[in-house]
N, C-alpha and C positions, 0 to 999 in steps of 0.2 A: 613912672615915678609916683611915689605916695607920699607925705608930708612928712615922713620919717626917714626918705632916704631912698637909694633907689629899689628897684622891687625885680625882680626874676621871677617869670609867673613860667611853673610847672605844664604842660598840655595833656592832654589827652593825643592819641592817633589822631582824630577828629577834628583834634586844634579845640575843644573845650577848655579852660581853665581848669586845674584840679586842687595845685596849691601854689602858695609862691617865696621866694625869700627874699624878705627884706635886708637891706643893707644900711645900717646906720653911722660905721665909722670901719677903721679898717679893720678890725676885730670884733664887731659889735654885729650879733644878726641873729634873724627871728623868722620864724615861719607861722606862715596861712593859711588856713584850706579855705578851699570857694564848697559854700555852699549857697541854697535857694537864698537864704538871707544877706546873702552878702562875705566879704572876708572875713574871718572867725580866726581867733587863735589858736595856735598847735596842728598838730596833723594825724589825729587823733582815728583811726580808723578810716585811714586814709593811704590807696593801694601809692605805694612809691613808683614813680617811671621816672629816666632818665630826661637829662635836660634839653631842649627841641627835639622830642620826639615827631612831629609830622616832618621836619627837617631831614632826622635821621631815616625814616622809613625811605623817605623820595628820594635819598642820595643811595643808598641799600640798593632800591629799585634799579637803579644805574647800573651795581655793581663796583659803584668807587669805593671810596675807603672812608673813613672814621679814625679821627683823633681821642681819646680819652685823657681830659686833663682836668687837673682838681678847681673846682674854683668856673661860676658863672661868670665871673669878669675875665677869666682867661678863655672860656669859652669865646666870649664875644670878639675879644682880642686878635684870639685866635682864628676864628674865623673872617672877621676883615681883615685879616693880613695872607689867606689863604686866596680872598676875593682879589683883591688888587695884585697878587700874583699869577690871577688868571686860573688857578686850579678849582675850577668851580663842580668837581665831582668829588670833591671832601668837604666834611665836614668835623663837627664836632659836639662833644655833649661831654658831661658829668654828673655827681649828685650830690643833691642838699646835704647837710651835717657835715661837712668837709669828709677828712678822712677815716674818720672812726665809722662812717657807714659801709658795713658789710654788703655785698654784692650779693642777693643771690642767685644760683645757676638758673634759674629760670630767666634772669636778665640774658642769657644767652642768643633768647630768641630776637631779641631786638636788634642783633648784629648778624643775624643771618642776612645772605643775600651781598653782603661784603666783599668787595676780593680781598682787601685788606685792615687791619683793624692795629693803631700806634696806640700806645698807652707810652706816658710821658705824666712820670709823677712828680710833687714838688720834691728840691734839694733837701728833703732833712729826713729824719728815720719815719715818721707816721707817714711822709709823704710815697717814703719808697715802699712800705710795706703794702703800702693800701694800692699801689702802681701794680704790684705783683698780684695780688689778690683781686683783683679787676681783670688786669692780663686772663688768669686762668679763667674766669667767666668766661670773657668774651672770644676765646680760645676753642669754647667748647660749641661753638654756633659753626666749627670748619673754617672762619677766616682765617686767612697767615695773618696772624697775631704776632707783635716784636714788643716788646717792653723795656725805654729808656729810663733809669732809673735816674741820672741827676743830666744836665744839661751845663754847654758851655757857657760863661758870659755872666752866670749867675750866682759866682764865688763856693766854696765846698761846706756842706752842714748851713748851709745860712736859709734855709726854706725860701730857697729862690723857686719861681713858679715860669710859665710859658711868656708873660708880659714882662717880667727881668730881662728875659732872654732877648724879647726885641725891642725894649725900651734901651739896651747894651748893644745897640746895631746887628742884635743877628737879624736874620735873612733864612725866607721859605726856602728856599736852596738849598742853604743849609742845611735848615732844618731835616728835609728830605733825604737829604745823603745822612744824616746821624741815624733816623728812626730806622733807615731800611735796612742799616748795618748792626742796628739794632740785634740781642737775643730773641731768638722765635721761641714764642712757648710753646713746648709739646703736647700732641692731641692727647696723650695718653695721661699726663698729669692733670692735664686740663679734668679729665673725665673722672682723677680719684677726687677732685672736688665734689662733683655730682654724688659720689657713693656717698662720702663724707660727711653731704650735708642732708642725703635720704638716711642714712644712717640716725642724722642727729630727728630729724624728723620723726623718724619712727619712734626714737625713746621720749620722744615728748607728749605721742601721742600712747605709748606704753604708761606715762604717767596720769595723763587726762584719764585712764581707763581704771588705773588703783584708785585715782580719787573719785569717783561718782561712788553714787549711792544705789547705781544701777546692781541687780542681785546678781549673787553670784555667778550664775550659772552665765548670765548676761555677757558677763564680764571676762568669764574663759572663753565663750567661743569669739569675742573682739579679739581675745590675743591669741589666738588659732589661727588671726588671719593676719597678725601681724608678725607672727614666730619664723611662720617658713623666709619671710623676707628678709627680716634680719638674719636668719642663717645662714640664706643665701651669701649677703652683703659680708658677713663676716669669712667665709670660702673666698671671698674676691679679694677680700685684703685683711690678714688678720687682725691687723694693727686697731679696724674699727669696732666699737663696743658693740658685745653680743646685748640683745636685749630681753630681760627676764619674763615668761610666761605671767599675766598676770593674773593670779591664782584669786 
């Protein structure tokens, strides 16, 4: 707890501290990075990891399963109500800025070692979008990945969350029989994410390279080593952006 509310502190694998988010009312929230000084405002060059990650790695090691649900309070929810049902080889995590934070595929590897992996997003449209767009991450690590996009007990469009659902008498039981009948994402859309977002990678760093000041010559053989990839990428799906030589 900090005197503003309660606090969600970020880990490392290690279990260090990295950032944390506070909670001041039900809408009201701010984040921290730890540094040598002490808690500092923002998260300012600061690598993002999901929520109990040394949690998440030791239940992986198992081979159990992972929940993905929006919202640190549902995390916690969630998972004492997973404990006093006795399923003590899942878990659960999420991430700071609610749902407008983009996943990226490299969070894949933190769901490796899964046999299964529930995504279970809030009732409302941000909540189902960012449910699906998480799915395909964590889709791409080889766990059977299912993706519940609204839940019972927690009324339709009203951004019902995981603690509606059991503050409304549902039940792990329940629960379990919904997500497993859940849709499975498939590996293979899973992996046009991956392209998608090397794709967008690449033209960002096709752009760093028109902007320097570095000489010309400099400059084309940077994008000699960024041309054949993107051609490749654009042969594997044409839909993504071919990206320009930068002359």
């Amino acid at each position: 707890m900090t005197s503003g509310g309660r606090s969600y502190v970020y880990r490392s694998a290690t279990g260090a501290p990295v950032y944390r988010v506070v909670r001041r009312g039900p809408d009201q929230f701010y984040q921290e990075r730890y540094t040598d000084a002490g808690w500092e405002s923002g998260l300012k060059n600061v690598k993002r990891v999901p929520y109990r990650l040394p949690e998440l790695f030791a239940i992986a090691d198992q081979g159990g399963a992972a929940f993905v649900v929006e919202g640190e309070k549902d995390v916690e929810r969630l998972i004492d109500e997973l404990s006093a049902a006795g399923q003590h080889s899942m878990t659960a995590t999420t991430s700071a800025q609610g749902a407008g934070f983009q996943w990226p595929a490299c969070w894949a590897g933190y769901f490796r070692g899964f046999d299964r992996v529930f995504v279970v997003g809030d009732d409302d449209l941000p909540g189902r979008k960012a449910a699906e767009q998480r799915a395909r991450v964590a889709a791409i690590s080889g766990a059977v990945t299912k993706c519940q996009l609204c839940l019972p007990r927690v009324g339709v469009n009203t951004g019902g969350d995981i603690s509606d659902y059991f503050n409304n008498q549902g039940t792990v039981a329940e629960l379990l029989d919904l997500v497993e009948g859940a849709p499975q994402i498939r590996a293979e859309y899973a992996r046009d994410l991956e392209l998608q977002q090397l794709a967008a990678t690449l033209e960002g760093a096709h752009g760093l390279i028109v902007g320097t000041t570095l000489p010309r010559p400099v400059r084309r053989e940077l994008a000699e080593l960024i041309t054949p990839v993107a051609a490749w990428l654009a042969r594997k799906d044409p839909h993504l952006r071919r990206i320009r030589g930068a002359a």
